[in-house]
C-alpha positions in Angstrom: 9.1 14.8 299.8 8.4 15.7 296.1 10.7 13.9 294.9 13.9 15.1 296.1 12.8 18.4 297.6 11.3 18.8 301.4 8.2 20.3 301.4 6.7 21.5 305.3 8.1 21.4 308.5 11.1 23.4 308.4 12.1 23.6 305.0 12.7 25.9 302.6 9.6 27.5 300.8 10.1 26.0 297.0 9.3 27.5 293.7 7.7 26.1 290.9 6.2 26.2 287.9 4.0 24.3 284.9 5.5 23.7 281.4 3.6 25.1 278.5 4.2 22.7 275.7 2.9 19.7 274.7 3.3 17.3 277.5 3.1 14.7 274.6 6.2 16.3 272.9 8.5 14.7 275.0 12.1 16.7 274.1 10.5 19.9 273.7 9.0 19.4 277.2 12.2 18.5 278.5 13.8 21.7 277.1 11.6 24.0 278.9 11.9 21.6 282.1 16.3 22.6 281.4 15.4 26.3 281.0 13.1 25.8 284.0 16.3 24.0 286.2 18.7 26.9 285.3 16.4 29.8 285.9 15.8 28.1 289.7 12.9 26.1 289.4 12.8 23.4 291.8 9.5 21.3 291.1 7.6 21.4 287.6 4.5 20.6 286.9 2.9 18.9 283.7 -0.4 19.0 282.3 -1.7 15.8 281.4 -5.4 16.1 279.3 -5.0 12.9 276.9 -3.8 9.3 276.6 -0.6 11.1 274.5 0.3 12.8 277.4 0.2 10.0 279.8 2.2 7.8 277.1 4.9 10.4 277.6 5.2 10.9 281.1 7.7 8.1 281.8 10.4 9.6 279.6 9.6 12.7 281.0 10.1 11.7 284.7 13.0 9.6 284.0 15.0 12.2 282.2 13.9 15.3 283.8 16.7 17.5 286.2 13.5 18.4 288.3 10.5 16.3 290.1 7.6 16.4 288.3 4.1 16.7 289.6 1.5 15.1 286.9 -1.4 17.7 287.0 -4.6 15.4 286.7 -8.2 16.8 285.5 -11.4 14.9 284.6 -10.2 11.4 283.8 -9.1 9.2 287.6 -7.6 6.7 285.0 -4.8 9.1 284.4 -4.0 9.4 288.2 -3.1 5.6 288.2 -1.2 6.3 284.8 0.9 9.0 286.3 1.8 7.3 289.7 3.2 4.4 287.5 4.9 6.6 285.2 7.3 7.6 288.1 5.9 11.0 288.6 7.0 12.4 291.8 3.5 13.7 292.6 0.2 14.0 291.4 -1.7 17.0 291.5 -5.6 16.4 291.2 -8.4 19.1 291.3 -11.4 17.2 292.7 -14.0 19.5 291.4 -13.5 18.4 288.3 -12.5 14.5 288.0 -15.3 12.3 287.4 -15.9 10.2 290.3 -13.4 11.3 292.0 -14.9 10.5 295.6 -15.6 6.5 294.4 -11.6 6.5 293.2 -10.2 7.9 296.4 -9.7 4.6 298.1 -7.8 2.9 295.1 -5.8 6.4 294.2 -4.6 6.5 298.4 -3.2 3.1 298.1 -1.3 3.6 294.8 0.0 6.4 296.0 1.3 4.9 299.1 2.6 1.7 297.4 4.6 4.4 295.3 5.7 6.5 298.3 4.3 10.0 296.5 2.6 12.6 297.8 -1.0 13.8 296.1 -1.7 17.3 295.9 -5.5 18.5 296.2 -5.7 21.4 294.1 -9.1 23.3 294.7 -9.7 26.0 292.3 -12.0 28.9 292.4 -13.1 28.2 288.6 -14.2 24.4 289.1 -15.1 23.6 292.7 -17.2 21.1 293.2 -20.6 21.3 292.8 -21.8 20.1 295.5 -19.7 23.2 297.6 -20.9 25.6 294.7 -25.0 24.9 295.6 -24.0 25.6 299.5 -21.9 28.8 299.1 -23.5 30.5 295.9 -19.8 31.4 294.9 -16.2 30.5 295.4 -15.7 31.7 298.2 -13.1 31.6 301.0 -15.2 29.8 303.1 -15.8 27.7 299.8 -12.5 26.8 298.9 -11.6 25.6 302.5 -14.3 23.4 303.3 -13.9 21.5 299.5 -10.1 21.0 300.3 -10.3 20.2 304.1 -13.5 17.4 302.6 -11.6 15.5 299.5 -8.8 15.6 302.4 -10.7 13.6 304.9 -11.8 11.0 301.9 -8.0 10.1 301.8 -7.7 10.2 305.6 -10.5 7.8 306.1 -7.7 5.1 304.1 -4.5 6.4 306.3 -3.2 8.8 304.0 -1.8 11.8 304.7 0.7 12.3 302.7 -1.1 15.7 301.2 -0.4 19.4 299.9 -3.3 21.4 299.6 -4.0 24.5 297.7 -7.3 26.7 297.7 -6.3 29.1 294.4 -8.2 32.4 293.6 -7.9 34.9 291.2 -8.4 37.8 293.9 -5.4 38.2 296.2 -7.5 39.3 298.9 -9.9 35.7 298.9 -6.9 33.8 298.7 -5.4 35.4 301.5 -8.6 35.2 303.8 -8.7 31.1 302.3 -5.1 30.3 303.2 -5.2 32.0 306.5 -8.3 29.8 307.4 -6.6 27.1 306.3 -3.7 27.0 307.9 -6.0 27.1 311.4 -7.6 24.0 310.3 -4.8 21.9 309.4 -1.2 20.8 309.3 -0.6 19.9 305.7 1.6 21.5 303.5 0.4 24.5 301.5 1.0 25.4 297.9 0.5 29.1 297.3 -0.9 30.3 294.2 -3.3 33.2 292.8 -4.7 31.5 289.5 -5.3 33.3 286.3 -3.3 36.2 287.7 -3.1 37.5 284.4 0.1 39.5 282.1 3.3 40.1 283.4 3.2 42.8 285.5 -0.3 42.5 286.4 0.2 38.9 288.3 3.7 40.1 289.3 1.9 42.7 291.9 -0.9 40.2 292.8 1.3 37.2 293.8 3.7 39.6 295.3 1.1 41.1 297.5 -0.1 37.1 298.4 2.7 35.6 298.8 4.1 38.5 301.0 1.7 38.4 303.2 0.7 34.5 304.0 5.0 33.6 303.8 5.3 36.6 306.2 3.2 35.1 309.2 4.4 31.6 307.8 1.6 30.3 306.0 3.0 28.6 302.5 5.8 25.8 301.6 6.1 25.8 297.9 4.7 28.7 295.5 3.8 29.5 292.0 3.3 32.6 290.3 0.9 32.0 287.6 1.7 34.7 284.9 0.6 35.2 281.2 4.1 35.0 280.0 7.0 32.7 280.0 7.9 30.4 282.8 10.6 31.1 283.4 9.6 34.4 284.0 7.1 33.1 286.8 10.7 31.7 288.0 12.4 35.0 288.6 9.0 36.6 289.9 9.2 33.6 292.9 12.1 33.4 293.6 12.3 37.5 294.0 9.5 37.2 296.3 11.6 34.8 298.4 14.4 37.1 298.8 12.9 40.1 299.3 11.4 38.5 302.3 14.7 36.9 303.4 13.5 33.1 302.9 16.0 32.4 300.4 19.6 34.1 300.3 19.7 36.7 298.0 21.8 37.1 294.4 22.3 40.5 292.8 20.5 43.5 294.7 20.1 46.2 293.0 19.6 49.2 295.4 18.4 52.3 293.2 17.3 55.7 293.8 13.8 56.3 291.8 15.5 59.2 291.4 14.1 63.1 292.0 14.9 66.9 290.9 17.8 66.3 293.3 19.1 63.6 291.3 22.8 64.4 289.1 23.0 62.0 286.9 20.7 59.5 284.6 19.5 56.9 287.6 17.4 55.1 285.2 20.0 54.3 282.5 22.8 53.7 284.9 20.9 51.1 287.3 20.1 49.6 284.3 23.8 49.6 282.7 24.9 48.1 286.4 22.4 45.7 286.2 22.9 44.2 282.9 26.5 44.5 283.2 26.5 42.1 286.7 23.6 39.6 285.0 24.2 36.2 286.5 27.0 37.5 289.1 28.2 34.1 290.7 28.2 35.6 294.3 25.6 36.9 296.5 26.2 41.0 296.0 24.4 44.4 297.2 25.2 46.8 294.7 23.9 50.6 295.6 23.4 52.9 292.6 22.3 56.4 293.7 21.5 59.2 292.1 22.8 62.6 294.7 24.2 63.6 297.6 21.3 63.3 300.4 20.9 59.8 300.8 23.5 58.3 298.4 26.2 58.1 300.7 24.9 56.5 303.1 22.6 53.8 300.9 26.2 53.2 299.3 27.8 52.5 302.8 25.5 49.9 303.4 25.9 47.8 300.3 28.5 46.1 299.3 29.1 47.9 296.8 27.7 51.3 296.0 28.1 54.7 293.9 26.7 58.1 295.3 26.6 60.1 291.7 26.8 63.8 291.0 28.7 66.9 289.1 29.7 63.6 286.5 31.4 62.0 288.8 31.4 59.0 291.2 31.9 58.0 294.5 33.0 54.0 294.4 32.2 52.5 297.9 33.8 49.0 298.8 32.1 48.0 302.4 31.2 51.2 303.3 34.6 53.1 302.5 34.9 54.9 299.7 37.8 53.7 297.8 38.2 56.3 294.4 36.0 58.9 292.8 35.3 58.5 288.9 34.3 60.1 286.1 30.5 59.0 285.3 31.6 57.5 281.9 33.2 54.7 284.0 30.8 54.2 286.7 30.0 50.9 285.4 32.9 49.8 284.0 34.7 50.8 287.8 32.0 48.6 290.0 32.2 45.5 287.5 35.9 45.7 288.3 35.3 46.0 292.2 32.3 43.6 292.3 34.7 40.8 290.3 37.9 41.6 292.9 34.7 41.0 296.0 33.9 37.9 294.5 37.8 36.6 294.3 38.2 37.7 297.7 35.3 35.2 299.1 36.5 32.6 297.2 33.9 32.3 294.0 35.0 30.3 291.1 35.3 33.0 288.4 35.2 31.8 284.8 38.2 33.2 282.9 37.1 35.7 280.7 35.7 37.5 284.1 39.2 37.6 286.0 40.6 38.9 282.5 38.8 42.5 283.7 39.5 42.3 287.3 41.8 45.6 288.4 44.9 45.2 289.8 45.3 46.1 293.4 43.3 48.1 295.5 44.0 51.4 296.7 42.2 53.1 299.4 41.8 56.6 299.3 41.5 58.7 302.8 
């Protein structure tokens, strides 16, 4: 347990993420950790380099809507600090903590007495140097035996109460690592490719990860490290989950890329559609397609669809097609029908969404 979320075993794979302010700015930190909790977050993790960050943890745990993992580097003294403060786990990278191997019997036991779980964190960019005179490089090989070692330190005091994860900044090491991995143990596994760089960049390398370790099972909790936002890195994981079915989905958006055979503007109107249904309170597969060849039949299995062409619509509602419409109201038309599908299954529709829902249905044969 980190905190109050499962991690291994049978449940769900969890995202999270790391704060980028100031740990030591306590309500600032807090913010992000509120933006964090509404885009989906479900564990957050702190950075704690100086005594003004320790000094601030305990407001921080207290307060925070989300468990938060206290990520340790160089000084052991902060681990104690942290497990005191009421984190809900401590994350340390043993490469890098001075003495880390001489602390590990007094760190097992406060962790016990506390009842939280430690996380070792092995990095590609500061593995011990002991591993880096033996393997020339961070290698998969690497990365494994310095986890699987620092694990066996806390084992030798009865605790087992770990998470591992063996990070790389090429998808295709951290694959090999993670796969080895999960041969050689039972622990938990937190997924991650570090310094996976801008947006769109780490977007394709996590997605290709993740996709294929959560695919043959390997991973319990995963973050996608991006050069942007947070919450951004929120969205990104939590996509990932759905698009592999290990999390029920939200808004789909089911788009043509469109083609020559394409009548109408697929770009701008998948757009339109999916700006207009933003935050939809009720999972939703909404079809938007762009002519006559596959449209149909993409629309028929949504949903909610529309199979465009000659500036008009064809509305589908569960595979029926309920109305045709001019294009200019292709939007306005599926907000209408997506709002009447949630009322029908029960979602608690604010007010000024029932205000646009249509009046009754009419099926046309």
């Amino acid at each position: 347990m980190v905190g109050n979320v499962p991690v291994g075993g049978g449940a769900p794979v969890s995202v999270q993420s790391m704060t980028t302010t100031l740990t030591s700015d306590v309500n600032s930190t807090l913010q992000q950790i509120a933006e964090l909790t509404a885009a989906g977050c479900q564990i957050v993790r702190v950075a704690v380099p100086s005594q003004d960050d320790v000094e601030a943890l305990p407001a921080i745990a207290k307060k925070s809507h989300l468990p938060v993992i206290a990520d340790i580097h160089f000084q052991p003294k902060y681990v104690f600090a942290a497990i005191d403060a009421g984190c809900a786990a401590v994350r340390v990278n043993p490469g890098n903590i001075r003495q880390f191997d001489d602390k590990v019997k007094e760190i097992a036991k406060a962790a016990s007495d506390a009842g939280i779980p430690i996380r070792i964190g092995v990095n590609a960019g500061s593995l011990d140097k002991r591993i880096m005179e033996k393997y020339g490089k961070a290698t998969a090989e690497a990365l494994v035996e310095s986890a699987l070692w620092e694990c066996s330190l806390f084992e030798e005091h009865g605790f087992r109460d770990i998470k591992i994860s063996v990070k790389h900044n090429d998808p295709v090491v951290m694959i090999r690592a993670y796969r080895q991995l999960a041969e050689q143990c039972d622990y938990p596994l937190h997924l991650g490719v570090t310094e996976a760089g801008p947006a769109f960049q780490g977007t394709i390398k996590s997605s290709v990860a993740f996709g294929a370790l959560l695919a043959e099972g390997i991973g319990d909790t995963i973050r996608v490290s991006l050069s942007a936002p947070p919450v951004e890195e929120i969205k990104v994981g939590n996509a990932i989950l759905e698009s592999l079915g290990l999390r029920e989905r939200g808004l789909e958006i089911v788009s043509c890329p469109s083609c020559g055979r394409a009548q109408v503007d697929v770009y701008t109107l998948a757009e339109q559609v999916t700006a207009a249904l933003d935050g939809f309170p009720v999972p939703l597969r909404v079809a938007v397609m762009g002519c006559v060849v596959n449209g149909p039949g993409e629309a028929r299995e949504a949903d909610l669809g529309v199979a465009s062409g000659n500036g008009k619509g064809q509305i589908f509602v569960r595979g029926q097609v309920i109305k045709t419409v001019p294009e200019s109201i292709i939007v306005e038309t599926l907000v209408e029908e997506a709002l009447r599908l949630a009322d029908e299954m029960g979602a608690d529709l604010p007010d000024e969404l029932r205000e646009l829902m249509p009046g009754p249905q009419v099926t046309v044969h």
